[in-house]
C-alpha positions in Angstrom: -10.6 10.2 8.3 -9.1 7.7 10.5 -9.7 5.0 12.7 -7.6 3.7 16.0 -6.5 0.9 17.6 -9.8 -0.4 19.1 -11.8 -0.1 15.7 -8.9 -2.0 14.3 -9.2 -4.7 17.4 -13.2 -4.6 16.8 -13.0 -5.2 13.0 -10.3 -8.2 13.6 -13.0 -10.0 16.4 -15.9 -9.4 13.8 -13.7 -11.2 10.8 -13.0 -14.3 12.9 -16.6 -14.6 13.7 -16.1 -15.4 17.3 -18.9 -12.7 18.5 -22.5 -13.2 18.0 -24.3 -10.4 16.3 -24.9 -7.8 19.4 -22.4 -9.1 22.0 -20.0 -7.1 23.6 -16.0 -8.6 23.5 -14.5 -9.5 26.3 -11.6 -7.9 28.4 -9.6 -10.8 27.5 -10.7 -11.5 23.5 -9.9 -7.7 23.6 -6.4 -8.1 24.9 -5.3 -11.5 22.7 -6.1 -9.2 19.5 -4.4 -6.0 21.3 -0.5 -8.6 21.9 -0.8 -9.0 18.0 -0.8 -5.6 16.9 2.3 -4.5 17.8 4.5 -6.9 16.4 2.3 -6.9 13.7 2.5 -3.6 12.6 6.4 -3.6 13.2 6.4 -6.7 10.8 4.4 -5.3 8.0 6.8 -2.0 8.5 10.0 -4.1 8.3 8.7 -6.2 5.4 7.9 -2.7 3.8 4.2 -3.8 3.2 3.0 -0.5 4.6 3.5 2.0 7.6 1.2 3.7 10.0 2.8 5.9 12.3 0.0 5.9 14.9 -1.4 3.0 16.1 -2.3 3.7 19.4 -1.4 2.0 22.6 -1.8 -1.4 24.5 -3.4 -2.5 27.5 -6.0 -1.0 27.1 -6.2 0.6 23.6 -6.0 4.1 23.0 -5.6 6.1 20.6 -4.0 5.4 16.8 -4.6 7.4 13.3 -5.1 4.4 11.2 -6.5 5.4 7.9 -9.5 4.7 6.4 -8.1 3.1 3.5 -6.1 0.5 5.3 -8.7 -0.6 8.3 -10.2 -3.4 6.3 -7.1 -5.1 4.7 -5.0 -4.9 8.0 -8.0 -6.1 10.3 -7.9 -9.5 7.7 -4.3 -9.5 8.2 -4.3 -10.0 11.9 -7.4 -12.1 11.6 -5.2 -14.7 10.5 -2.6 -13.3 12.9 -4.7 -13.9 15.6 -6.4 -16.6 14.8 -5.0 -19.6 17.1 -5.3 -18.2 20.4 -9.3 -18.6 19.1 -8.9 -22.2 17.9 -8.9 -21.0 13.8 -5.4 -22.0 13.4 -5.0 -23.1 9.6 -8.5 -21.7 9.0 -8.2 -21.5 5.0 -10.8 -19.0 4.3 -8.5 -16.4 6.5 -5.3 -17.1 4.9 -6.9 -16.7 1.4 -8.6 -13.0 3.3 -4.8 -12.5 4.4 -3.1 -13.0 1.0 -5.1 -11.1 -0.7 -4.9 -7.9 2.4 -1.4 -8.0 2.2 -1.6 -7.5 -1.8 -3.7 -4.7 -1.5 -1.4 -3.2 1.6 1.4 -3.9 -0.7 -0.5 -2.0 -3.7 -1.8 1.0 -1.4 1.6 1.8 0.3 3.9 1.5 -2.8 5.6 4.4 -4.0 4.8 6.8 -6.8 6.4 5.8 -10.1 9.7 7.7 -10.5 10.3 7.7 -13.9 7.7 10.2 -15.5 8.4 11.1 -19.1 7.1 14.5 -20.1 5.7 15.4 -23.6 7.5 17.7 -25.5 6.0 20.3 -27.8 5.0 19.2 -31.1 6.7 22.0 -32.6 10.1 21.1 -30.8 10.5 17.3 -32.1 9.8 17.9 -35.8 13.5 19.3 -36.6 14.6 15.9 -34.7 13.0 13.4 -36.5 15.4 11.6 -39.2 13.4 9.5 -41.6 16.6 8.2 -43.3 18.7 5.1 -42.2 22.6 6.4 -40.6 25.4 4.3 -41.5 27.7 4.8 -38.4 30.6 3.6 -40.5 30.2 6.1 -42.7 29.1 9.0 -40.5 26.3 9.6 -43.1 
């Protein structure tokens, strides 16, 4: 599944804690969140942290295929983004939350290993094996 843009913006508000349980965000808490997203996802795509191809668009937000997966580390990541336009500038409890998002952003978007080493048949390595020492010097 995936989520878009104004989940993302919805998650963000509810990890700084500035809404009361219930309450509606405002037009402008909405928008202050919405400025950070893209220069936030075009940082984390040039620091090669992760990619999302769709995130929707500003003013007002629309649309976006943000996966499931991601939501929660990138919503803690521009909590601390976002943070001084809501007076929690410096706020230690979200720079620990954005550490450890960007870790597992880092973790989740890395590549496959490249180098996979393939078993060979049993029967196939035991004419290989040499259980004596070779003197190069001596080619014996």
């Amino acid at each position: 599944m995936s989520q878009t843009r104004r989940a993302l913006i919805d998650q963000v508000l509810d990890n700084l804690g500035v809404l009361v349980f219930g309450q509606a965000p405002s037009a402008e808490m909405v928008a202050r969140i919405d400025d950070h997203i893209d220069p936030g996802m075009a940082q984390l795509a040039a620091e090669g942290i992760v990619y999302v191809a769709d995130f929707g668009t500003p003013g007002p937000p629309a649309g976006g295929a943000i996966d499931d997966a991601i939501l929660l580390p990138l919503s803690d990541w521009f909590a601390f983004a976002a943070a001084p336009p809501f007076g929690l500038a410096g706020d230690p409890a979200l720079k620990v939350l954005s550490d450890e998002a960007e870790a597992t952003l880092r973790r989740i978007g890395r590549p496959a290993k490249t180098r996979k080493m393939l078993g060979t048949d049993i029967q196939l390595r035991a004419g290989n094996r040499r259980y004596a020492s070779f003197n190069f010097t001596t080619g014996r």
